[in-house]
C-alpha positions as CSV (number, residue, x, y, z in Angstrom):
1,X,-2.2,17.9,-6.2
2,X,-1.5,20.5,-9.0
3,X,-2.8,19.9,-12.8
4,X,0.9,20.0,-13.9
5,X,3.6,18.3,-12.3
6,X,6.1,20.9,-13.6
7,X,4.8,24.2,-14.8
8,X,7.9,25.5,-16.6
9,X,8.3,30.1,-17.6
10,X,10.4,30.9,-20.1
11,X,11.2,35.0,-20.0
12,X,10.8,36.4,-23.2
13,X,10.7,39.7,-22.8
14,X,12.5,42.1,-25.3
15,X,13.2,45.7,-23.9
16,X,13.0,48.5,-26.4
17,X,15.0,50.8,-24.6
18,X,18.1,48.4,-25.5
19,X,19.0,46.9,-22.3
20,X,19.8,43.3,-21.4
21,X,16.9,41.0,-21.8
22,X,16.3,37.3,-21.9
23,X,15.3,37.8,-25.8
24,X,18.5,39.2,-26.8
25,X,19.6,35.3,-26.2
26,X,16.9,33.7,-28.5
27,X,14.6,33.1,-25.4
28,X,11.6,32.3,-27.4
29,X,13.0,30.3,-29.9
30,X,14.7,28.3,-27.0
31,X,11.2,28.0,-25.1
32,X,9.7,26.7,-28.6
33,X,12.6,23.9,-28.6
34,X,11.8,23.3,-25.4
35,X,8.0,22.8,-25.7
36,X,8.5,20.7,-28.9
37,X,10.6,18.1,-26.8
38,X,8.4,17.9,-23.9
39,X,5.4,17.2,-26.2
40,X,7.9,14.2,-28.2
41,X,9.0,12.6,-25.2
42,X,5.5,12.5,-24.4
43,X,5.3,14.4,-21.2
44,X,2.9,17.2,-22.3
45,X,-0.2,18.1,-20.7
46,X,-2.6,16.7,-17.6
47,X,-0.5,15.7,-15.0
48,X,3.2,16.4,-17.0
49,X,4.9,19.7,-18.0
50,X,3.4,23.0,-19.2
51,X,5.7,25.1,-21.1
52,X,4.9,28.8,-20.7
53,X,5.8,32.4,-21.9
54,X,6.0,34.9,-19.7
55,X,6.9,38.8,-19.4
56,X,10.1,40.1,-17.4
57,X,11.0,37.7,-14.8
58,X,13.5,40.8,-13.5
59,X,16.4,38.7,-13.7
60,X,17.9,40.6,-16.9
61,X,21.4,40.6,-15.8
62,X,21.4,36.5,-15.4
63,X,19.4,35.9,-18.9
64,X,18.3,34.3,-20.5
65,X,15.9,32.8,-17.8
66,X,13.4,30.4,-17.0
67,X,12.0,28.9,-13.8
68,X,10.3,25.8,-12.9
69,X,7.1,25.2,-10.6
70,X,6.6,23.7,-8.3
71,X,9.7,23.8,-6.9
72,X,10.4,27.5,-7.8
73,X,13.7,26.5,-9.2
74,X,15.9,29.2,-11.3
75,X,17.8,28.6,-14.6
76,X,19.9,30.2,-16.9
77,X,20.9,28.7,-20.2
78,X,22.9,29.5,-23.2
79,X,21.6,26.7,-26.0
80,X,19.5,23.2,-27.3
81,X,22.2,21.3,-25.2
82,X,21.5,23.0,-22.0
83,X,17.4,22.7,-22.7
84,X,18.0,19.1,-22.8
85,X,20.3,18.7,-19.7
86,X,17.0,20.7,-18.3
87,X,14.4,18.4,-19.3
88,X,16.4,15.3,-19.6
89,X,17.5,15.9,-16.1
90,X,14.6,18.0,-14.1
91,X,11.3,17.1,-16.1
92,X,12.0,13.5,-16.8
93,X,14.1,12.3,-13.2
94,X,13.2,15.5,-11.2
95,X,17.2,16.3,-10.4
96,X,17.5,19.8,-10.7
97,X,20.5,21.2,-12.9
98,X,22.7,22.5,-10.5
99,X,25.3,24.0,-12.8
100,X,22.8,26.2,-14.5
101,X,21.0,27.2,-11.4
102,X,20.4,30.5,-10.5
């Protein structure tokens, strides 16, 4: 059994050279948002959901990004709302999102 049930990247990369990136979307202020509600619904930690940073996920061009472990299942997003559907939906009942599925 794995430590998390979901293990949950956020891309947050920001490319100096100017091109696309998930940060040029608010990725990390989006992850933030994100961990903040899995800790008040109570699902942080042991045995729940682990929200993580991570570099480029080389996915630029269908940014912002995230993906979820175990299941290995790719998002994109655009705001809070979306987040929600996320974790309302994937973390909490473990339906994937299918309309922001990448």
């Amino acid at each position: 059994m794995s430590y998390y049930r979901y293990h949950v990247f956020f891309c947050t990369n920001q490319r100096e050279s100017g091109a696309a990136c998930c940060q040029d979307h608010g990725a990390r202020a989006l992850r933030d948002y994100a961990k903040e509600r899995v800790a008040a619904l109570g699902l942080s930690g042991a045995g729940g959901v682990r929200i993580n940073l991570a570099g480029c996920m080389d996915r630029c061009s269908e940014g912002p990004v995230l993906v979820v472990y175990p299941e290995g299942v790719w998002y994109t997003y655009v705001d809070t709302a979306d987040i929600d559907e996320i974790v309302d939906e994937h973390l909490l009942h473990g339906r994937p999102v299918e309309r922001l599925r990448i």
